[in-house]
N, C-alpha and C positions, 0 to 999 in steps of 0.2 A: 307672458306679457311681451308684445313687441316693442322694438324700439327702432330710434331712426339718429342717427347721428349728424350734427351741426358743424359743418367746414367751413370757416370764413375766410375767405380768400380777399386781404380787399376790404370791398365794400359788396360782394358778393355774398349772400346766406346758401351754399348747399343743404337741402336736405334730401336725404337718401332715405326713401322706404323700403323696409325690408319684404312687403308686400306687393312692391312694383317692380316689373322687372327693371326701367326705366326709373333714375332718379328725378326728382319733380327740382326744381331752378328756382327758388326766387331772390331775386336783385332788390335789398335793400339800401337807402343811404344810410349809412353810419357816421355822416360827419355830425350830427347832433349827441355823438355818445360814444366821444374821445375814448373817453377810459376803457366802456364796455370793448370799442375795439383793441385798443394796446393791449389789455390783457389775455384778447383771443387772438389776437396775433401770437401773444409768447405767452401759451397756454402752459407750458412743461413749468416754467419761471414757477406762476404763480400755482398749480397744483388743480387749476379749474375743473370743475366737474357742475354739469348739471344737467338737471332733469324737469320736462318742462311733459302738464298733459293739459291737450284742448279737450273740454267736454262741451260736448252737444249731445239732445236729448230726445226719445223717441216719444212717439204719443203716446205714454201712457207715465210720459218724465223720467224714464231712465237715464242716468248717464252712461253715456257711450265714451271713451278715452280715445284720445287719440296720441302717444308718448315719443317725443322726443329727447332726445340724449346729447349732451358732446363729453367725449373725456371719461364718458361713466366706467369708472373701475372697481367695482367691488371691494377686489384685492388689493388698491391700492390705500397704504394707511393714511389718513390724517386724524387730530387728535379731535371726538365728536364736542368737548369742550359740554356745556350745557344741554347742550339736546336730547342729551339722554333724560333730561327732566323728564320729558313728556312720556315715555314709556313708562316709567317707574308711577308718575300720577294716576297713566290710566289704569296697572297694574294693581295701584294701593286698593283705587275701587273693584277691582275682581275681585281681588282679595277680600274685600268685605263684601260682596255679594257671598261670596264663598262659605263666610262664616256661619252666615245665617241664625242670627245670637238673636232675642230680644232685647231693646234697649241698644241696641250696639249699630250704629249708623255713621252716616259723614260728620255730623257734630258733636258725636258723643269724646268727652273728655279724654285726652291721652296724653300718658304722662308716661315719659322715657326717664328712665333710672342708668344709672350707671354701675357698671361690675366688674370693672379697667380701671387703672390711670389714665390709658390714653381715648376711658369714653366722657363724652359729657352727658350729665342730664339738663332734661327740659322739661319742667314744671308749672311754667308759666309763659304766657304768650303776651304781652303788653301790648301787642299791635290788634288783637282781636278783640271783638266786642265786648266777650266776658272776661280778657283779660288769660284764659284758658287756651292751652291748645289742645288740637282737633286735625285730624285729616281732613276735612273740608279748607279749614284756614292755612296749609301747608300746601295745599293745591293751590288755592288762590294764590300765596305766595309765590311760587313756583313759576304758574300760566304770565302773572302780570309784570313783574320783574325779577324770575329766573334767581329766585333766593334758594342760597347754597346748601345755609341748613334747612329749611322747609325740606329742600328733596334727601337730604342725607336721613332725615328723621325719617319718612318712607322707604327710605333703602334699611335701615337699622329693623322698620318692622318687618320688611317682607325677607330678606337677607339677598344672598346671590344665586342663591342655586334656586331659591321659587322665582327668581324676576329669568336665569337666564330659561331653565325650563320653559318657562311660559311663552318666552319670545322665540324657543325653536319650533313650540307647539304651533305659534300664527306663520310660521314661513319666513321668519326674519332669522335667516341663517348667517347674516354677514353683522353679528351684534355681540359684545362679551361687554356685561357692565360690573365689572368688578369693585370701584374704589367709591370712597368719599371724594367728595370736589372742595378745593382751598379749604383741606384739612389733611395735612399731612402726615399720612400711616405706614408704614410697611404692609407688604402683602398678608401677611399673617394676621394683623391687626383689623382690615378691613372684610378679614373671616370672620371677626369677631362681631355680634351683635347686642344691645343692647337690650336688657328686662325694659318692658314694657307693663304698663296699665291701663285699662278701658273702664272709665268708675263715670257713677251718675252721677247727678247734682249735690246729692248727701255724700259721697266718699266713696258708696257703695260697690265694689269690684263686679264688672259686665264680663271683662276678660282679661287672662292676666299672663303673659306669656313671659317665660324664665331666660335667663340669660343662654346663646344660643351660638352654635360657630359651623361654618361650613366644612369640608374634610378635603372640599376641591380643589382644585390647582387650575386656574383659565391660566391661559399665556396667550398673548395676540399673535395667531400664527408667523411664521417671518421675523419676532422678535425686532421690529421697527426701530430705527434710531432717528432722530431726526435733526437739523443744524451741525454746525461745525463747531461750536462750542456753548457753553451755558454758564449762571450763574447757580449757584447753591452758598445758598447765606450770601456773604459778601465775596466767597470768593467764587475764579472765574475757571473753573472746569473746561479742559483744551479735549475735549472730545465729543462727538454726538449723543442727545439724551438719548436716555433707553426710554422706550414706550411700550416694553412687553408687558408690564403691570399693569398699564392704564387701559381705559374703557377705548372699544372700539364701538361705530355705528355709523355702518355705509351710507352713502350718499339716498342710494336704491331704498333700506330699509328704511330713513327717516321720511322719505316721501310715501313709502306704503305705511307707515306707522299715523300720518296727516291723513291719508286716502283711506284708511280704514274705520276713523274714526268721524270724517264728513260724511264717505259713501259706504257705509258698514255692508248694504247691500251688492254690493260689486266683489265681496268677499264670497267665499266658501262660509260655512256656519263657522268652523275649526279656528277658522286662519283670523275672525275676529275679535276684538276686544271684547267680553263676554260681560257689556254694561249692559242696565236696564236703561229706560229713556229719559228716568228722571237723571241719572248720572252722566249720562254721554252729552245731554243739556246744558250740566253747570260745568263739564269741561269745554263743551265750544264755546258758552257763555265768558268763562276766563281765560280762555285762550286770543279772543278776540277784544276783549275791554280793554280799555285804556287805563292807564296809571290813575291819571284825573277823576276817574269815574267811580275810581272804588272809595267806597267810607270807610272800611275795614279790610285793607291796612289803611292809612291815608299815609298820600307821597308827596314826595316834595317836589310840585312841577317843574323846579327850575333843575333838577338832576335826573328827575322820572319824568320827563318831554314826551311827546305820542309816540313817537320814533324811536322808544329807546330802545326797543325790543320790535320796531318792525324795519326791517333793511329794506324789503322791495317799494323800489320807487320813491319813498320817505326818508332813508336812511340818512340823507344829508339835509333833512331841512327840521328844523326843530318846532315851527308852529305847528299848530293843532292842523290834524289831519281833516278832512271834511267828511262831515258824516254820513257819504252816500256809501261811505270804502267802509270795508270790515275787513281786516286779515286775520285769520285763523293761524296761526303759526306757532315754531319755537328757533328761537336764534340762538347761538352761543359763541363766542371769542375768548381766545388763549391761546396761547404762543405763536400769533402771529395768523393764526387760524380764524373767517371769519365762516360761520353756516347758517343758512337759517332754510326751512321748509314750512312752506307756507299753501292755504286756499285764499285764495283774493278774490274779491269777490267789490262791483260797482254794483249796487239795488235799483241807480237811476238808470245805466246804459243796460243791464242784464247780462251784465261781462261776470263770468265767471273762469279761473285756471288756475290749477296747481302747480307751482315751481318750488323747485330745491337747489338750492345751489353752494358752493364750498369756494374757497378761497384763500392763497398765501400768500399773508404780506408782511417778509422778515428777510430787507435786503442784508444785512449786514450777517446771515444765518447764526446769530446768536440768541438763545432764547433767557429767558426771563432777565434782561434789561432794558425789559418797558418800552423799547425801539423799534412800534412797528408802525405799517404802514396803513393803518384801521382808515385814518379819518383824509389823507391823501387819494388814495388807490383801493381801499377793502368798499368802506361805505357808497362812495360814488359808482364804483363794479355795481353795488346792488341797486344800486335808486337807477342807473341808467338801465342796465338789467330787466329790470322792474316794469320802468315807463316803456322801452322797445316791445315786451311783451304783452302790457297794457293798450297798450296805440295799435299793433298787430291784432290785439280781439277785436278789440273797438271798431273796424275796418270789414273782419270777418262775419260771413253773411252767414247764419244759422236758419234752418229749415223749422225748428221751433224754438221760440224762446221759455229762457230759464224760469220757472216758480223759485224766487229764493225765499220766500214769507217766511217756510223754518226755519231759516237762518237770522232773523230777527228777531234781536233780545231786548227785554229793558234793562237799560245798564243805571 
């Protein structure tokens, strides 16, 4: 994959292709997108990274990339926070392809047992239709507001060593997902996996997998620390956290992890998520629905708002987004860290592009005392972000326009 890097000098946009011997020049004004500039001004501050691809299409509707970069560091940590949802989702449905059980599909009944003190079971699901959980309704959970247990119950059935295997087997080498998310374990414990059940309508056991533990040791290479101090419980720890334990997932990987799953075709066979097309459907179907739109769960609009899980361009306005926009994405926020990777897509202009972008906003560099700078500096970075890159397509002249019709769901 080539890429091309973004120097804003200014109110100058360099980009540099790596294709050209000559860099190409273009002169934007930036004064309509304060923020976006301040924080590419003092890009090192805030920890910026993004990743931005133009698709335009040949005759016969392929997409063709075209990728730009500023800041992209592979090697460089920040914490992915939620976003490792989305791998672990599409991972739960390989996995059950994989089984290839009778009776054993996305709604079939699953019921997590516990074999620890420090596991939970889950028997019941009050937010889903039959009151029952299910992998399908953990997903839903997951795509439409980024719930903790939903994904933790998909990491409990698949454990760590089938989810990291499977993401070195697609080429996502800059990824270690070891932990549960706001459920705090020691390393050892989140080796530990949960019994599991797959039973019908009557009781009857489909598949029944035993209590189960990894024997691995990930470490996040580098042993990352991050902030000058932290809280733990009440009190205030005078040193940088440790980040070795916790999940890593590159800026790079989370955009190939979206690109693989819109354009599975622009992959090797290997390197894709290994859905059928009824499955890779009802993940862009929840990946892109709005809070409002689901029956099951149903949300509370005045806290699940359309934007509450889409940053680009929306992130700061809480009314109902207009229904020409569809974002395919997954965001996540923690410790001052805000991410999200997204396909964007207008149905009426035929604007389609994929961005990912990362972000630090923790002046005081102390972590978990609730003191960041999300809704000043994180969110306005991504809705200015958003709209510059939005207004940029909208302007750009394509040789054929986009078919997005399969990107149209009923929600």
């Amino acid at each position: 994959m080539k890429y091309f890097s973004l120097v804003f000098l200014g109110f100058a946009l360099w980009i540099s292709a790596c294709s050209q011997k000559e860099p190409r020049v273009f002169y934007e004004d930036l004064e309509a997108y304060p923020t976006l500039n301040k924080v590419l001004v003092d890009s090192s501050k805030y920890q910026v990274q993004i990743l931005y691809s133009q698709i335009d299409r040949n005759e016969h509707g392929v997409p063709l990339f075209t990728d730009y970069s500023f800041n992209l560091d592979d090697n460089h940590y920040f914490y992915p926070a939620s976003t490792v949802k989305l791998p672990i989702a599409l991972l739960a449905m390989e996995w059950l392809e994989e089984q290839n059980i009778e009776g054993l599909n996305l709604e079939t009944i699953m019921l997590t047992d516990s074999a620890r003190i420090s596991q939970i079971p889950a028997l019941t699901d009050s937010s889903s239709a039959t009151g029952l959980p299910s992998i399908a309704h953990y997903i839903k959970k997951i795509l439409l507001v980024s719930d903790n247990d939903a994904s933790n119950r998909l990491y409990e059935l698949m454990g760590m060593d089938y989810i990291n295997r499977k993401l070195k087997e697609k080429g996502l080498d800059h990824t270690m997902i070891m932990q549960r998310l706001s459920f705090p374990l020691s390393p050892e414990e989140n080796r530990q996996f949960n019994p599991i059940r797959f039973v019908d309508k009557s009781g009857k056991i489909i598949l029944e997998l035993p209590a189960r533990q990894s024997d691995s040791l990930y470490v996040v290479p580098g042993n990352p620390k991050i902030g000058k101090a932290y809280y733990q419980g009440d009190s205030l720890i005078q040193s940088p956290m440790d980040f070795s334990n916790k999940n890593k997932f590159a800026l790079s990987d989370l955009h190939g992890v979206v690109k693989r799953l819109v354009f599975p075709e622009a992959f090797l066979e290997g390197e894709r998520f290994q859905l059928n097309e009824e499955h890779r459907a009802f993940a862009l179907k929840y990946m892109s629905m709005l809070p409002r739109e689901s029956d099951f769960p149903i949300y509370d609009t005045t806290e699940y708002y359309d934007s509450y899980s889409k940053f680009f361009k929306f992130g700061t306005d809480k009314s109902s987004i207009p229904s020409k926009f569809r974002i395919f994405n997954k965001t996540g926020w923690s410790y001052g860290y805000l991410i999200d990777g997204s396909y964007f897509v207008d149905f009426e202009s035929g604007v389609e592009f994929l961005v990912s972008a990362i972000i630090y906003v923790n002046e005081d560099q102390i972590l978990n005392d609730d003191k960041y700078e999300y809704d000043e500096i994180g969110l306005p970075f991504f809705s200015e972000l958003g709209d510059y890159l939005y207004q940029r397509e909208l302007k750009r002249k394509k040789a054929l326009p986009p078919d997005l019709k399969k990107f149209k769901f009923e929600y």
